[in-house]
C-alpha positions in Angstrom: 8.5 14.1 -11.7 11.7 11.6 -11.8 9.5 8.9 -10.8 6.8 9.2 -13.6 9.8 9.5 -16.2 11.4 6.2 -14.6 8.2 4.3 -15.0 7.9 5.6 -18.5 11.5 4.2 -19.4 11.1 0.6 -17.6 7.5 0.0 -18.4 6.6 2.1 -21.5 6.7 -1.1 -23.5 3.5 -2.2 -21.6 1.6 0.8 -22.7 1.8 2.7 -19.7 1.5 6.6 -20.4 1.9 7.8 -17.2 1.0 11.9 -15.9 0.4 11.6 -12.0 1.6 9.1 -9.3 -1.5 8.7 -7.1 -0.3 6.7 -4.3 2.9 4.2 -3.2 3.8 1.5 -0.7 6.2 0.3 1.5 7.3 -2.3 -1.4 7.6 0.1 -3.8 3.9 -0.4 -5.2 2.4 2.5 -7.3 -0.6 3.7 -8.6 -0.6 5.8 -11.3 -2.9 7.7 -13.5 -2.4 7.4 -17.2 -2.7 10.0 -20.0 -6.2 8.5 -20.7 -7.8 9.0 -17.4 -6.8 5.2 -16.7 -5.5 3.6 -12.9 -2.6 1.6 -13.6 -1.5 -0.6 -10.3 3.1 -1.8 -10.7 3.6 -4.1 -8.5 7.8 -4.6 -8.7 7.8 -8.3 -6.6 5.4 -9.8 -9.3 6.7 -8.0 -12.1 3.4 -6.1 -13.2 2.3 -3.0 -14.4 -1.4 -2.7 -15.5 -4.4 -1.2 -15.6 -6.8 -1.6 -12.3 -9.2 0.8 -12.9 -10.9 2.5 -16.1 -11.5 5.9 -15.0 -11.8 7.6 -11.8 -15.1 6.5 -10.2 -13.5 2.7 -10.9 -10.6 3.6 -9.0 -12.4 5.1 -6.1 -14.6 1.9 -5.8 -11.3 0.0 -6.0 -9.8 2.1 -3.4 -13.1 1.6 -1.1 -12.0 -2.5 -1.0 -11.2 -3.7 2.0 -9.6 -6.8 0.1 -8.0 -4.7 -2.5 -6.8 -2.2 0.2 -5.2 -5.3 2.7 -3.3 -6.3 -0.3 -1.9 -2.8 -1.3 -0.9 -2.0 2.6 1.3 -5.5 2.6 0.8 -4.9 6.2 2.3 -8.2 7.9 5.3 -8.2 5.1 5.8 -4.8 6.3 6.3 -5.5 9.6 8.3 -8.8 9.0 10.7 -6.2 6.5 10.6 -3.3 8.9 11.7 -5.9 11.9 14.5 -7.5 9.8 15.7 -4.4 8.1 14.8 -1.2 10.2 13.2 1.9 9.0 13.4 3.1 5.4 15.4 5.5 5.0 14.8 8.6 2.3 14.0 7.4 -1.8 14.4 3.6 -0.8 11.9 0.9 -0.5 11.4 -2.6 1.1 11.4 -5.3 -1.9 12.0 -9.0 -2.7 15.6 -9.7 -3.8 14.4 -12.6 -6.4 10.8 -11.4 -7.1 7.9 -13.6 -6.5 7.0 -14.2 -10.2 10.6 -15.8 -10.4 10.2 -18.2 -7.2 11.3 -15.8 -4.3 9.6 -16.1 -1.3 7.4 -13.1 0.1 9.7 -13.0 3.8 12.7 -14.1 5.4 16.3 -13.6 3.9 14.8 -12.3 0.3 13.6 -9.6 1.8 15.9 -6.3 1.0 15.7 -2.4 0.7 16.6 -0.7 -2.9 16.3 2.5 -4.5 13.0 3.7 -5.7 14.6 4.1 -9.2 16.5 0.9 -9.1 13.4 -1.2 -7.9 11.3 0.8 -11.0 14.1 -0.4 -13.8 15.2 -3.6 -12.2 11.2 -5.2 -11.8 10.5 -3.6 -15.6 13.6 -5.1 -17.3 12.5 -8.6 -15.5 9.1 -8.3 -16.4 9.8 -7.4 -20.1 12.3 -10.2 -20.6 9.6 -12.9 -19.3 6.6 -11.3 -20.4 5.8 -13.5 -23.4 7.4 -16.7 -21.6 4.3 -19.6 -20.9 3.7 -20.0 -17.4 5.8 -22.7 -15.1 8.7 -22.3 -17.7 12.3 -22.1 -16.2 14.3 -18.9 -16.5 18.2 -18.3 -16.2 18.9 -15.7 -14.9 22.4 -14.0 -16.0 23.7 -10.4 -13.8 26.4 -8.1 -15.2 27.7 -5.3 -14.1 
């Protein structure tokens, strides 16, 4: 699966052996099972990708949440996305153009659509260039082509 292989490219440096995509959001959210049995939750707007669950019971008593479930549906930023932007169209997904872990806001005009693939590389490249940075420290950011 294209997708699995992505994830492994953008986030392998995390740890992340991924086999089987369980489930995905509107945002581009996924859950994905790992080669050791273990739930692994990446979440592209706050530039994450770790493990949620230990094994598969773990993940079905995360899955039974309501408050872990309200936060995986992103129900009112789906709407607000869905309103400003229409319907997603085939492979792309809703997403924040400066992620939340870098100041964007979660609504309004940072709110975008973006390939599935793009969204997987662009939030793992992020994440993996800030990952050892201490909390509340400022980042430049610099786009090329």
């Amino acid at each position: 699966m294209q997708i699995l292989e992505t994830v492994r490219s953008a986030w392998g440096w995390t740890g992340i052996e991924p086999v089987d995509l369980i489930d995905e959001n509107d945002f581009g959210n996924l859950i994905i099972k790992d080669v050791h049995g273990q739930y692994w939750r990446l979440c592209p707007e706050d530039c994450y990708c770790e493990v949620v669950a230990a094994d598969q019971p773990a993940f079905e008593a995360l899955a039974a949440d309501s408050e872990f479930l309200v936060d995986w549906q992103m129900g009112a930023l789906v709407d607000q996305a869905t309103q400003r932007l229409g319907p997603l169209s085939a492979g792309r997904k809703f997403c924040l153009k400066i992620p939340a872990v870098l100041g964007g806001e979660y609504g309004g005009d940072n709110l975008g659509t973006i390939s599935m693939e793009e969204l997987i590389r662009f939030s793992g490249d992020i994440a993996r260039q800030i990952a050892d940075l201490p909390e509340g420290m400022p980042v430049k950011l610099s786009v090329a082509d």
